[in-house]
KEVEX-553799 format. One record per residue: residue in three letters; x, y, z of N, C-alpha, C, O, CB in turn. Coordinates in steps of 0.2 Angstrom, whole numbers, always signed. Glycine has a CB too. Example, Ala and Ser with C-alpha at 12.3 -4.5 7.8 and 13.67 -1.06 7.14 Angstrom:
<rs>
   aa    nc1    nc2    nc3   cac1   cac2   cac3    cc1    cc2    cc3    oc1    oc2    oc3   cbc1   cbc2   cbc3
  ALA    +66    -28    +39    +62    -22    +39    +66    -16    +39    +71    -17    +42    +57    -22    +45
  SER    +64    -11    +35    +68     -5    +36    +64     +0    +39    +67     +6    +40    +70     -3    +29
</rs>
This chain:
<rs>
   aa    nc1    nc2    nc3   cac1   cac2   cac3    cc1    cc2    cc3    oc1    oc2    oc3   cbc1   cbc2   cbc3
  UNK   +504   +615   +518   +503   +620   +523   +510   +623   +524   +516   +621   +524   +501   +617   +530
  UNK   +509   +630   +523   +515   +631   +523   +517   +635   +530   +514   +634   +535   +516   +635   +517
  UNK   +524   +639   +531   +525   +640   +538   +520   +643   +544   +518   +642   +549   +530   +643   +538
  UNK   +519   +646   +539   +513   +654   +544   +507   +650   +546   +503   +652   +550   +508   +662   +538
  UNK   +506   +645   +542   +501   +641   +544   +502   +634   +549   +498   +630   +550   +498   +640   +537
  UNK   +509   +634   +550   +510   +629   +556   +511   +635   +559   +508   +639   +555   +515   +623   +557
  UNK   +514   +639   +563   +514   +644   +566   +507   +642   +571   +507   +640   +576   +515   +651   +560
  UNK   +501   +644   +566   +497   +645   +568   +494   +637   +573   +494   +637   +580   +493   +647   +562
  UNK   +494   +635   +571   +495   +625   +573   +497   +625   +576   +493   +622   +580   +499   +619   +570
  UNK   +502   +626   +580   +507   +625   +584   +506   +630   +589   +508   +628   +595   +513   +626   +581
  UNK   +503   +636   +589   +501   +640   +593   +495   +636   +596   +495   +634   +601   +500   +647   +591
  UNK   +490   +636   +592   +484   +630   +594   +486   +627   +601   +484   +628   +607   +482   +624   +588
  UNK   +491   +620   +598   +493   +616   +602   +496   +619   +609   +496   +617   +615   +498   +612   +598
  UNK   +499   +623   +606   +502   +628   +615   +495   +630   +621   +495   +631   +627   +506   +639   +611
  UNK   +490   +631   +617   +485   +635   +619   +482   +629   +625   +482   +630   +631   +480   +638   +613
  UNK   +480   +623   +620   +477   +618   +625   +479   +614   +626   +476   +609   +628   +473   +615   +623
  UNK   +489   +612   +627   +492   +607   +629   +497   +614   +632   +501   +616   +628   +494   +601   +624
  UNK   +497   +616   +638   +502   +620   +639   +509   +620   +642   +513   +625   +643   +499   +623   +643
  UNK   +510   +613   +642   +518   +611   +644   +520   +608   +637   +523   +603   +637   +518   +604   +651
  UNK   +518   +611   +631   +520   +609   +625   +525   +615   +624   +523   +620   +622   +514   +608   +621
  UNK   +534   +612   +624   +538   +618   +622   +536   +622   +626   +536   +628   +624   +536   +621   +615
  UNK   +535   +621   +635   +535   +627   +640   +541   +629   +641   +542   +635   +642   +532   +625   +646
  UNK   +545   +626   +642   +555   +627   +642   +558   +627   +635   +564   +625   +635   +561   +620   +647
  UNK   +556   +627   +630   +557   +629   +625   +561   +632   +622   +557   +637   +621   +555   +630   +624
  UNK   +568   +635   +619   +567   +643   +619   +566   +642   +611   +565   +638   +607   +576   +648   +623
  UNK   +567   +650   +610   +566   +652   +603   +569   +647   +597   +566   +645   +592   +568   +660   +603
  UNK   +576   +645   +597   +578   +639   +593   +574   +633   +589   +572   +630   +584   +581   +636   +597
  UNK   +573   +630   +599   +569   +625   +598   +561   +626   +594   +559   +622   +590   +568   +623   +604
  UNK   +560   +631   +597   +551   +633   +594   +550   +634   +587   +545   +633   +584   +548   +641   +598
  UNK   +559   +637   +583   +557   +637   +575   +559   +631   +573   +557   +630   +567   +560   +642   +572
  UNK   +564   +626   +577   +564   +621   +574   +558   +616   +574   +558   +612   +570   +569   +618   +577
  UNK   +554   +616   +579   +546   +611   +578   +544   +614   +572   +545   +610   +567   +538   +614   +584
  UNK   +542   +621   +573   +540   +624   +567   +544   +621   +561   +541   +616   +559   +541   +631   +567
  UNK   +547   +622   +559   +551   +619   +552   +550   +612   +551   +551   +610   +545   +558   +620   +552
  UNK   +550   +609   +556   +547   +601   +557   +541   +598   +554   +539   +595   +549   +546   +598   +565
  UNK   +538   +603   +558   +529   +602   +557   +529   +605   +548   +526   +601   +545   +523   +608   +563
  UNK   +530   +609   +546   +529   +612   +540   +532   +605   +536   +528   +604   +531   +533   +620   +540
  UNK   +537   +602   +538   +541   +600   +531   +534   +594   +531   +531   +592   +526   +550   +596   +531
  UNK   +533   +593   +538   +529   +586   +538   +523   +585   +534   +522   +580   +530   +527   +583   +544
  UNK   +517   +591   +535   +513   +594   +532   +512   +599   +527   +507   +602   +527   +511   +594   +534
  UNK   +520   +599   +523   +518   +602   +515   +515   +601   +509   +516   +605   +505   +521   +602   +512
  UNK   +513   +596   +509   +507   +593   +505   +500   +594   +509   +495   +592   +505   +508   +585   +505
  UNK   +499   +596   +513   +493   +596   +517   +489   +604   +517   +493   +609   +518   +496   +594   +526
  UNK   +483   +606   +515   +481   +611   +517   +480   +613   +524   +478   +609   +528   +478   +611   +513
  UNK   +482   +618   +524   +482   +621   +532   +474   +621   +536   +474   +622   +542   +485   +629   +533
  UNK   +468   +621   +532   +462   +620   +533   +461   +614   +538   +458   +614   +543   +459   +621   +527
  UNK   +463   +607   +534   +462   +599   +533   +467   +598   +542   +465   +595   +547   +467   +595   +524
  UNK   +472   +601   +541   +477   +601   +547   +473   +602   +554   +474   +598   +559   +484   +607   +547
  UNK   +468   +609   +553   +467   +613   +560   +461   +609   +561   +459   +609   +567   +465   +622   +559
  UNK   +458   +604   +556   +454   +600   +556   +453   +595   +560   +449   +594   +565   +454   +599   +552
  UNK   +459   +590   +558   +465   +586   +561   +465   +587   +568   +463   +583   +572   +472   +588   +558
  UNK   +468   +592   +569   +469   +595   +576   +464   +595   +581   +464   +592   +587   +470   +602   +575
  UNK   +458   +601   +578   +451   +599   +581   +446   +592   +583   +442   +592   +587   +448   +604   +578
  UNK   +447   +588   +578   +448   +582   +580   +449   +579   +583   +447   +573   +584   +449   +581   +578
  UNK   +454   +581   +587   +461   +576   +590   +460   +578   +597   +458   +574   +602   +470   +580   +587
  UNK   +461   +586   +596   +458   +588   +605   +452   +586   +608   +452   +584   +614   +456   +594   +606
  UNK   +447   +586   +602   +441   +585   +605   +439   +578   +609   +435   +578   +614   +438   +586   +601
  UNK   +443   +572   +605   +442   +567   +606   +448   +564   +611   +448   +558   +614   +442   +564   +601
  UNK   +451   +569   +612   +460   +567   +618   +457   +568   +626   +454   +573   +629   +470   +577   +618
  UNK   +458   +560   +629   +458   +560   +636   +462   +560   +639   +461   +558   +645   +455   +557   +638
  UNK   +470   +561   +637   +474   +559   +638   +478   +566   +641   +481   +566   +646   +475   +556   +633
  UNK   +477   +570   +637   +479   +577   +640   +489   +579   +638   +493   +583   +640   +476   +577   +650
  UNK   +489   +572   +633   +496   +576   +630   +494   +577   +624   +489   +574   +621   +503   +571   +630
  UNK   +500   +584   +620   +499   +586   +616   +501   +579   +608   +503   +573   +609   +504   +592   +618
  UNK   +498   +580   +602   +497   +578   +597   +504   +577   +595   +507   +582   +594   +491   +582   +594
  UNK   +506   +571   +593   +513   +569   +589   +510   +573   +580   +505   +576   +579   +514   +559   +589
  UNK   +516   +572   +575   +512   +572   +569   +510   +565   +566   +507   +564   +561   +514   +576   +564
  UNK   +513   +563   +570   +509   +555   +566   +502   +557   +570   +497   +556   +566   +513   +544   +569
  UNK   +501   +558   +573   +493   +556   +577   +489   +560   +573   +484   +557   +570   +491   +558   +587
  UNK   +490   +567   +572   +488   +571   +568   +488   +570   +561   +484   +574   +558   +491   +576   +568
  UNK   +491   +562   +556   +493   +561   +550   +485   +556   +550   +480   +557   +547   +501   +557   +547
  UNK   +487   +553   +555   +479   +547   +554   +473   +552   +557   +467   +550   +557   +480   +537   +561
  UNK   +475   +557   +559   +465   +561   +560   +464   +563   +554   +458   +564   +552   +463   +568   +566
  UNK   +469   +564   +550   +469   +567   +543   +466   +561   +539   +460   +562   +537   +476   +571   +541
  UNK   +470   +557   +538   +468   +550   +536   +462   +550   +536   +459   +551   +531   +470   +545   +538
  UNK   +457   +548   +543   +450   +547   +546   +447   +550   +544   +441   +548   +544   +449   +548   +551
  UNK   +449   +557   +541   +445   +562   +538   +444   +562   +531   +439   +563   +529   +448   +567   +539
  UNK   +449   +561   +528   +446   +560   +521   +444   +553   +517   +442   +553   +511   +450   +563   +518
  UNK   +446   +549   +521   +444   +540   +522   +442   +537   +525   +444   +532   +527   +447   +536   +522
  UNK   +433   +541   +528   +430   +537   +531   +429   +531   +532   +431   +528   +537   +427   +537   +531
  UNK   +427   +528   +528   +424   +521   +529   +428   +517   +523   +428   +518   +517   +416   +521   +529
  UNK   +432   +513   +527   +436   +508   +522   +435   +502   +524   +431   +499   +528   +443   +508   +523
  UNK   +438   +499   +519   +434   +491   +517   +436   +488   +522   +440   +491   +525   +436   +486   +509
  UNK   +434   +482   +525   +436   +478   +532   +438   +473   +527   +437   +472   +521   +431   +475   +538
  UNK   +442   +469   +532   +444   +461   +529   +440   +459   +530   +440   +454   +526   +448   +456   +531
  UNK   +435   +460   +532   +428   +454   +530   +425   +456   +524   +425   +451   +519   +419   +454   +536
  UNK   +423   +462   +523   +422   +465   +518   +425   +461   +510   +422   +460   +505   +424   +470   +519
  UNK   +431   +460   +511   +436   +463   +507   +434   +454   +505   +431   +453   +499   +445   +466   +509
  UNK   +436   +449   +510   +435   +439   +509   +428   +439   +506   +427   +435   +501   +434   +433   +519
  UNK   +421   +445   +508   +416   +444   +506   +415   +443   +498   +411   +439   +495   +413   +447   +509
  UNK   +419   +446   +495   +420   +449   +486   +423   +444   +484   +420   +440   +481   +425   +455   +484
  UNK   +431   +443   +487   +433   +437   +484   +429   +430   +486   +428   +426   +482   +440   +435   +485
  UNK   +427   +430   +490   +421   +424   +491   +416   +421   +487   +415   +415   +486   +418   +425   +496
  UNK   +412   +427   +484   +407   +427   +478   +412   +427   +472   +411   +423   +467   +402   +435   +478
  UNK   +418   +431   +473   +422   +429   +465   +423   +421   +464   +423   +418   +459   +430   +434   +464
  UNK   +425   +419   +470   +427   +410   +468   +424   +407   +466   +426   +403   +463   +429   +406   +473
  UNK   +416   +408   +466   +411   +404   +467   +410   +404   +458   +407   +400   +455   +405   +408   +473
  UNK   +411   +409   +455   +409   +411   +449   +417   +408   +445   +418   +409   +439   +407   +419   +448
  UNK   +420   +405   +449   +428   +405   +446   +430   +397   +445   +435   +395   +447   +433   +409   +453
  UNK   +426   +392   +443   +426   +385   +441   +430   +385   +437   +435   +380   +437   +419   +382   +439
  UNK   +430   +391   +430   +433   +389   +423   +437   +394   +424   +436   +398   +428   +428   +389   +416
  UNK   +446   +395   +420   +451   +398   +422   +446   +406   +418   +447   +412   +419   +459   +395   +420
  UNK   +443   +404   +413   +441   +409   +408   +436   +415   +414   +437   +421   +414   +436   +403   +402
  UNK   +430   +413   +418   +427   +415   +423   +430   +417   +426   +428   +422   +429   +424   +413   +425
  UNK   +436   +414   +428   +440   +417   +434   +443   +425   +432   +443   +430   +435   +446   +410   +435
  UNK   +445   +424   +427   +447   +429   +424   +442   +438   +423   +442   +444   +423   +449   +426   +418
  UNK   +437   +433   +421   +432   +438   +423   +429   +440   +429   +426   +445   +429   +428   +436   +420
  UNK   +430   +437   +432   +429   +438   +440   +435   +441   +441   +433   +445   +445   +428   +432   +445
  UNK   +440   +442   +441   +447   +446   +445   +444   +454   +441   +442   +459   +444   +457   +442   +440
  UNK   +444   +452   +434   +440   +461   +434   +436   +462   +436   +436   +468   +439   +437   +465   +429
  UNK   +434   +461   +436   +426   +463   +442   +429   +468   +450   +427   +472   +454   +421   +452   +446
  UNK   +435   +465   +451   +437   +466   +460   +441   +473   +460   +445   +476   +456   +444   +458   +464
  UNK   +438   +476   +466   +441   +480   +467   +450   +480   +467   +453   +475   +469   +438   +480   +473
  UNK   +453   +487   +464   +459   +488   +465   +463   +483   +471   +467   +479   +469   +459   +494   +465
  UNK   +460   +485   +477   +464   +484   +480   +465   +476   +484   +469   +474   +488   +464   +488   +483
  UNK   +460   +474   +481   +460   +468   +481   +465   +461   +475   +467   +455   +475   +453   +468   +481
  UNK   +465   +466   +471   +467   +461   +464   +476   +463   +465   +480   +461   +461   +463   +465   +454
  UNK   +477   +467   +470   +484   +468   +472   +484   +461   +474   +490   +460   +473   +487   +474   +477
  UNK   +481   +457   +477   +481   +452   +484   +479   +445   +479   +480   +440   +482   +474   +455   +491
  UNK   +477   +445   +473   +477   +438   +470   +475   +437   +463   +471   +441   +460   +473   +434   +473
  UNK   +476   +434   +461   +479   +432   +453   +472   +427   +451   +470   +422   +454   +488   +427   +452
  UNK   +469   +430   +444   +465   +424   +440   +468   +416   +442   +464   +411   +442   +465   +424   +433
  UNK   +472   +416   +443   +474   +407   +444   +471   +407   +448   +467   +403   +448   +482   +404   +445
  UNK   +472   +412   +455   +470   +410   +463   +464   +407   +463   +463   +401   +465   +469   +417   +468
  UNK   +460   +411   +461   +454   +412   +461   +451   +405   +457   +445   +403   +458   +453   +419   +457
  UNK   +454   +403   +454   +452   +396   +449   +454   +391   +455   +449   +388   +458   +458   +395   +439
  UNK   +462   +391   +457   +461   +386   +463   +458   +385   +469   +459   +380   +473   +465   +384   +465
  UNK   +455   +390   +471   +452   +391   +476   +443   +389   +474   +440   +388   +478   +454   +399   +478
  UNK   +442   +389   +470   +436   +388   +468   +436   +380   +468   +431   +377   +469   +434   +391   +460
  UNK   +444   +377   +467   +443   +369   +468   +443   +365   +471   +443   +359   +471   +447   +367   +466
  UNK   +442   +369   +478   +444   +369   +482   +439   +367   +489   +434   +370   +490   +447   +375   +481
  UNK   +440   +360   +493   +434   +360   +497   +429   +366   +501   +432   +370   +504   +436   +357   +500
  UNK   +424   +365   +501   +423   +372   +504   +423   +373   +511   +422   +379   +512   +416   +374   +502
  UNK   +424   +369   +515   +427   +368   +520   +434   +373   +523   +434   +377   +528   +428   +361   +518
  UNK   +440   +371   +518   +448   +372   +519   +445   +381   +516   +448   +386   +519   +454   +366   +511
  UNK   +441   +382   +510   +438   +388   +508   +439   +394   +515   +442   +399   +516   +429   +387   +504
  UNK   +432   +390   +519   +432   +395   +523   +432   +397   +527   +428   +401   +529   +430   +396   +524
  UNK   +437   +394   +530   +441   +394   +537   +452   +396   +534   +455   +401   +533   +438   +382   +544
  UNK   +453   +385   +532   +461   +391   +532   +462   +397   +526   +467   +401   +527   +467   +386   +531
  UNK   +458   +397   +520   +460   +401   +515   +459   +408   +516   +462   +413   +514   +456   +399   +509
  UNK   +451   +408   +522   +447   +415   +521   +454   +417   +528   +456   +423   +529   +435   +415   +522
  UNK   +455   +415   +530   +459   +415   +539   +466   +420   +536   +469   +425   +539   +462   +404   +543
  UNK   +469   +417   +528   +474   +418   +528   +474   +422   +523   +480   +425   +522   +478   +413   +527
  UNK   +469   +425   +519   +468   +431   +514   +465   +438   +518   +465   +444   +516   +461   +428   +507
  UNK   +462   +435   +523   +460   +443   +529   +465   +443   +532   +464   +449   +534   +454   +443   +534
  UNK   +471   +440   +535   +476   +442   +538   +480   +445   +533   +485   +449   +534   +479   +436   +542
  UNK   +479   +443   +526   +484   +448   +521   +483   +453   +520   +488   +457   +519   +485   +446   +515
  UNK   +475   +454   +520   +472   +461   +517   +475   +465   +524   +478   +471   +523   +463   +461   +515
  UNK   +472   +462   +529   +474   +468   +534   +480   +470   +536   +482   +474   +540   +471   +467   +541
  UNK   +486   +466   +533   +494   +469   +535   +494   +474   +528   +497   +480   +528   +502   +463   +535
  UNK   +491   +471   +521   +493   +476   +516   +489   +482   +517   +491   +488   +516   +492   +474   +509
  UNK   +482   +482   +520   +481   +487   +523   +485   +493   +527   +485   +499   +525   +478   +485   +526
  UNK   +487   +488   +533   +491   +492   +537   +498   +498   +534   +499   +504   +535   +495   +486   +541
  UNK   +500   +492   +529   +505   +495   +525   +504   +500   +523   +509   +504   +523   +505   +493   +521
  UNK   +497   +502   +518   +497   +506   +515   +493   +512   +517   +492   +517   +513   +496   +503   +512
  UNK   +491   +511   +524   +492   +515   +528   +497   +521   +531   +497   +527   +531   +491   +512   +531
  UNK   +500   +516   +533   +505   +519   +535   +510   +523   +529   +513   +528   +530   +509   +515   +539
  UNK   +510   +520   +523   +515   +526   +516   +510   +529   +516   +512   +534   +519   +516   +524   +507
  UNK   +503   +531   +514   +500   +534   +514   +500   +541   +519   +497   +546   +517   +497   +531   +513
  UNK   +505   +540   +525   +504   +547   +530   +513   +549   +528   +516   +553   +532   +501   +544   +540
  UNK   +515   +547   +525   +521   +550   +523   +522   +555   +520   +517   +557   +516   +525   +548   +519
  UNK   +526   +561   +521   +525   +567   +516   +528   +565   +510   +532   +561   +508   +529   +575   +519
  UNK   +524   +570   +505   +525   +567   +499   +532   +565   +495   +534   +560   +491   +522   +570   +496
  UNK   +537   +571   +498   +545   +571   +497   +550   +563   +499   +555   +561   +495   +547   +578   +502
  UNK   +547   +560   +506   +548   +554   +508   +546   +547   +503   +549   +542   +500   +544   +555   +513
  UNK   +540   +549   +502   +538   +544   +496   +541   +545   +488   +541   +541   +484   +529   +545   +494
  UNK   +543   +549   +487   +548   +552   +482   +555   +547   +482   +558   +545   +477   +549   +560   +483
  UNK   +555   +548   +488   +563   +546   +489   +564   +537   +489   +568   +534   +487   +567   +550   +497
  UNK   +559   +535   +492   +558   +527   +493   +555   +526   +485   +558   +521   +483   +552   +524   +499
  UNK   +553   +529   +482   +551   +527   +474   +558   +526   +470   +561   +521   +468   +546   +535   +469
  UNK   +560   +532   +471   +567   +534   +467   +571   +527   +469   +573   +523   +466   +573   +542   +469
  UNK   +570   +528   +474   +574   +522   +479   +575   +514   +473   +580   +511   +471   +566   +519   +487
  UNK   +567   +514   +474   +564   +505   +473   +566   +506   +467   +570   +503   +464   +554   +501   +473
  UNK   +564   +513   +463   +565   +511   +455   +573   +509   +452   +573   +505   +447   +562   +517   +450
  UNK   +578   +513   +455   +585   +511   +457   +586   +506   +456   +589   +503   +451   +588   +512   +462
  UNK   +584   +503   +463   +586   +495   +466   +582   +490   +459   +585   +485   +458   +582   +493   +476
  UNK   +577   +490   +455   +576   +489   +451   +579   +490   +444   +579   +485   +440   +573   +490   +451
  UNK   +581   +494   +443   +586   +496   +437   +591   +493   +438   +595   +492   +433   +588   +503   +434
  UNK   +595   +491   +445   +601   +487   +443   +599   +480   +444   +603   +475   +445   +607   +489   +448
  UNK   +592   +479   +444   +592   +470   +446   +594   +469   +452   +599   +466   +453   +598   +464   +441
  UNK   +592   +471   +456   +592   +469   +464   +587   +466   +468   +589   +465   +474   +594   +474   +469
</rs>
């Protein structure tokens, strides 16, 4: 989105939150602006007003919209429906079951969703199959849905970064990796 199109955003927000930037003066009002724009420069200005309308519609709160609040309606929007940790235990749960031999196991880890195979290794999968079924499904499944839902969280939350941000933590990591750190 580029400026003209927060411009517009931001007028919205003035419209139905009216103590938004009421003592404001002109400074301040192009500094939001330039804020909001940098935040949503990856964002088409369509998806934003969307975001927006979203946001109002559902606000009982009657304060004006941060851009994080506005990053997760955007999110919501184009990532309805995401996997739960039950979901997620349910897959590996059927994968263990198939996972006796390390060879199957292996073949079961392809099988799994991406974002799951971030979260465990053919070995896992092989000792967990060894595993009483008991310890299976209470402390294993207890402590693989508490994982998924922080790496969830996680990736949540990079995900609502502008993309220049994510740039800079890449460059970052890949740094701190080239010198061995």
């Amino acid at each position: 989105m580029d400026r003209e199109g927060t411009k517009e955003i931001i007028k919205t927000i003035a419209r139905i939150y009216p103590a938004f930037h009421r003592d404001a003066d002109a400074r301040e009002k192009n500094a939001t602006i330039d804020l909001w724009a940098s935040l949503f420069a990856d964002e088409p200005q369509e998806l934003v007003a969307a975001a927006l309308k979203a946001f109002i519609v559902a606000d009982e709160k009657g304060f004006a919209p941060s851009p994080g609040q506005i990053k997760a309606k955007i999110r919501s929007i184009m990532q309805p429906a995401e996997m739960t940790e039950l979901e997620a235990w349910q897959i590996v749960s059927k994968a263990i079951k198939a996972s006796g031999y390390i060879e199957n196991a292996k073949d079961e880890y392809e099988k799994l969703p991406d974002t799951i195979k971030s979260m465990v290794k053919p070995c896992q999968l092989r000792e967990w199959a060894l595993q009483p079924a008991a310890d299976l499904q209470t402390v294993v499944a207890s402590n693989f849905m508490r994982s998924f839902r922080a790496k969830s969280a996680q990736a949540k939350r990079y995900e609502m970064l502008p993309a220049e941000v994510r740039q800079t933590i890449e460059s970052f990591s890949k740094d701190r990796f080239l010198r061995g750190e």
